[in-house]
Each structure stands twice: as C-alpha cells, then as structure tokens.
Steps between C-alpha positions, in 0.01 A plus 500: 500500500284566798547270797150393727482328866170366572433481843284250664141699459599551096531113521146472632388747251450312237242258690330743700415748238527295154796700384736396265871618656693500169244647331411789737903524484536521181276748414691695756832476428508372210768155508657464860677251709251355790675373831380361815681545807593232720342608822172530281520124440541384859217762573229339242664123669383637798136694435122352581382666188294284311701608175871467660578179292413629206679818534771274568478341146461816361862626674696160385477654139709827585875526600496515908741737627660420812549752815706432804200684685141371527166714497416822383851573503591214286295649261637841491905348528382281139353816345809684585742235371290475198449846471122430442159590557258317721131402435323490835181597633612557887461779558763475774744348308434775207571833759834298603604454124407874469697590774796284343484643156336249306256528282193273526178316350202458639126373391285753432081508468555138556555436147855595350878616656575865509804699634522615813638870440684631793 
C-alpha cells in the first residue's frame, strides 16, 4: 500500500481551497496510508495562519511520524523512512524532494492533487 506525508501547506489545503484530502487521495492512489510528520505539527503550533488550528485537528487524525531533524528536512528524513510520497505545494520543498528522489503531490488548477512527474 502506498504511504503519504502531508506537509504543513497540504494541512492548510483543505481550508484554503475546500478540498477534501482523502478524497483527492483516494482518487489518486487509490487506498493509502496518510502520515504527518512531527516537525509539521510543531510548524502549524507555531503559524499566524488564520486556518493553523484547524489544520491541526485535521493532522491529530493521521499517524505522526517522528524525525530526529526538524524542517524541511524532517520532512524528507519521514518520507525516506517511510518510503513515501509527499503532498506539498512549496515549491521549494518540492525541487528538494526532487532532488532527493521522492516522488511528490501537489494542488493543481486549485481544485484537485496531481503528480509531480520528475
């Protein structure tokens, strides 16, 4: 089975664009594992966006995966322990997954997830 991260902008997602995650996933990938990383969490603790505590909520119903590294390379250590893929709309954050060899997710037409082919 195919194995997710959702990084803290595919937590906001949801709110800022009325997308359903699991859904959008889903359709995708047919049945897959979600997981949040735990630098993701103390990122959406700390964030001024009006939608933080609700992406919050949304993260407390997936596994969190902890990383003894914070940031953006939290994120990719958890997608390579988990050999997953990562849903992000960075466009930063996507190049370094590129440039680490894993495969990624992004919003597209601000309506539904699409691979990123690299």
């Amino acid at each position: 089975m195919q194995r997710v991260l959702l990084d803290t902008n595919a937590l906001l997602m949801p709110f800022e664009f009325s997308l359903n995650l699991d859904l959008e996933l889903r359709s995708l990938l047919g049945d897959c594992e979600i997981f949040v990383p735990g630098p993701v969490i103390g990122e959406l603790k700390r964030s001024k966006n009006k939608h933080a505590r609700a992406a919050l909520a949304l993260a407390s119903k997936y596994p969190i995966h902890q990383t003894s590294v914070q940031g953006d390379a939290g994120i990719i250590q958890a997608a390579k322990d988990l050999n997953a893929m990562v849903v992000s709309n960075d466009a930063l954050m996507r190049k370094k997954l590129r440039q680490s060899g894993i495969k990624t997710i992004y919003l597209r037409s601000r309506s539904h997830l699409y691979f990123d082919d690299f």
